[in-house]
N, C-alpha and C positions, 0 to 999 in steps of 0.2 A: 504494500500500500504506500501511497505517495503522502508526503508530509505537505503541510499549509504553503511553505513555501517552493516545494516544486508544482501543486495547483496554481500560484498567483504566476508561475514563470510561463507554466502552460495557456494562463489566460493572455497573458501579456503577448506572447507571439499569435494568437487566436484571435485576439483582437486586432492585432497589426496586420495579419491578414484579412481584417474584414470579417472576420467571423463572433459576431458580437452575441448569438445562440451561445456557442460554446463556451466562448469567455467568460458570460454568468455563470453558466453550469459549473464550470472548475472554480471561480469565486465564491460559490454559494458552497460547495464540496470544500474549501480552505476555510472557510467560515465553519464549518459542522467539526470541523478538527480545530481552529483554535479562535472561536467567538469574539473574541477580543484583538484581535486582530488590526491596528490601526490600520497598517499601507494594506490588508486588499478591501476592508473598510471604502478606504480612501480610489482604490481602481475600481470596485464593482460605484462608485458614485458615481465614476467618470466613466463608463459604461455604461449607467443611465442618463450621462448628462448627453453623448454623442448621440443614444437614444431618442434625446429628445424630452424624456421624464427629468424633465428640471426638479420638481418638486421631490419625485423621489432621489435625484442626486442630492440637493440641498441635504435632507435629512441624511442620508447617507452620510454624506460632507458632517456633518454634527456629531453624529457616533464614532467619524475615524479619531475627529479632534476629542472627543471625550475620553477616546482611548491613550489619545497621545498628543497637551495640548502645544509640543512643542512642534509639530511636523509643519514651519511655515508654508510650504507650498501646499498645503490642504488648508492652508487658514485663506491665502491669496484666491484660490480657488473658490475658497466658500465666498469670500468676497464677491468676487466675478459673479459666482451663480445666483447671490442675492441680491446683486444690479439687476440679471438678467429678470429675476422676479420680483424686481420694483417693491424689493424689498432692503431698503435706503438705512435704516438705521443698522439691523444686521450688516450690511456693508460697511460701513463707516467705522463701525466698531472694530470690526475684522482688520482693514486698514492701517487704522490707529493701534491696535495691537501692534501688530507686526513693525510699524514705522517703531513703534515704541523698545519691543524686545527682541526683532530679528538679528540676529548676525552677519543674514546677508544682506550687503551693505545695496545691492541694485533692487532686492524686496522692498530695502528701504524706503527707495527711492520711489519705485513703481507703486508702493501701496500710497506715498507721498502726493504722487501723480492723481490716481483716483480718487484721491482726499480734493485738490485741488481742482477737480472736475466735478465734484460734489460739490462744490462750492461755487462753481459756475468761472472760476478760473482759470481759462484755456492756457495763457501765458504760462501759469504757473506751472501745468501739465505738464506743459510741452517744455519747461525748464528740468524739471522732474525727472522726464522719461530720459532726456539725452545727457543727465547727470548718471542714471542706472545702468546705460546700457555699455559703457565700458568696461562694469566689473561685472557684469554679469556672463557666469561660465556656462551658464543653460541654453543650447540652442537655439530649441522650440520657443523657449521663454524671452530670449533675445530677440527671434527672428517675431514675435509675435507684438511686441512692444515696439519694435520697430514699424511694425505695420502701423499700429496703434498712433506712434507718432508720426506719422506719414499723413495718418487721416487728418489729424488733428493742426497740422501743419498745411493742408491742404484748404483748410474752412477756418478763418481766421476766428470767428466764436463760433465753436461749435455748441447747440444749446444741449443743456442736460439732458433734455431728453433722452441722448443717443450715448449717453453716455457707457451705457450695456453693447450697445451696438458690436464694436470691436473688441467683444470681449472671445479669449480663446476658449478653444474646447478643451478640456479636464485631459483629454487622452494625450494631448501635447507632451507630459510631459512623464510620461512613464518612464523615464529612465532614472528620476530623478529620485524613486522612492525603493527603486527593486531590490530586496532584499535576498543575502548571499547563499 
């Protein structure tokens, strides 16, 4: 029998191929062997967030942090997802956290950014984002905030509105949690 985490590795290439059936199945099989599980907690969220079940990612997104509430890139994420469901103070708080206790210095930065687009300060974003993305060693998370700032640099006030708009998808950044 396979241990929780050779399930979450299973899932993780299952999902990279597109196969988002199977991914839960081996996520919910690593969950039955160790419940407590923040990071696949944290990938079956982002499995329902490519999904499309934002709500059940959010929640998701809650249990991985309750298990582990230091895992920044599931706190940035929870953030994201509760832009995406125009649910603003959840966001703000998640931001602020991390601006507060992160280590990483470009989270800092980036959760800095969506604080100052909460706020209806484009300048300030787009000061934010291009402060982050020099030390930031995260690909997806790089190439994603780049975008980000692209848009934002493109629409001199962007309004809040849209501020969820360029937010990434959860699966971006599966490398960043995979466990040995």
């Amino acid at each position: 029998m396979l241990d929780a985490s050779e399930y979450l590795h299973l899932a993780i290439n299952a999902s990279q191929n597109g196969d988002h059936h199977a991914a839960l199945n081996y996520l919910n099989t690593a969950l039955e062997l160790e419940p407590k599980n923040a990071a696949v907690h944290y990938f079956r969220a982002a499995e329902h967030a490519e999904l499309g079940l934002l709500e059940r990612a959010h929640a998701e997104m809650i249990e991985a942090l309750e298990f582990d509430p230091g895992m920044d890139i599931a706190r940035f994420q929870f953030g994201l997802l509760s832009l995406q469901l125009s649910k603003t103070d959840e966001a703000r708080k998640a931001f602020n956290s991390l601006q507060a206790t992160s280590k990483d210095s470009s989270l800092r930065e980036f959760s800095g950014a969506y604080l100052e687009l909460l706020d209806e300060n484009t300048q300030g974003a787009i000061a934010r984002l291009t402060q982050g993305l020099p030390d930031c060693s995260n690909p997806a998370l790089k190439a994603d905030m780049q975008r980000v700032l692209a848009s934002l640099s493109d629409v001199p006030s962007a309004p809040s509105a849209n501020i969820a708009e360029p937010a990434v998808f959860l699966g971006a950044y599966r490398d960043t949690l995979e466990t040995s």
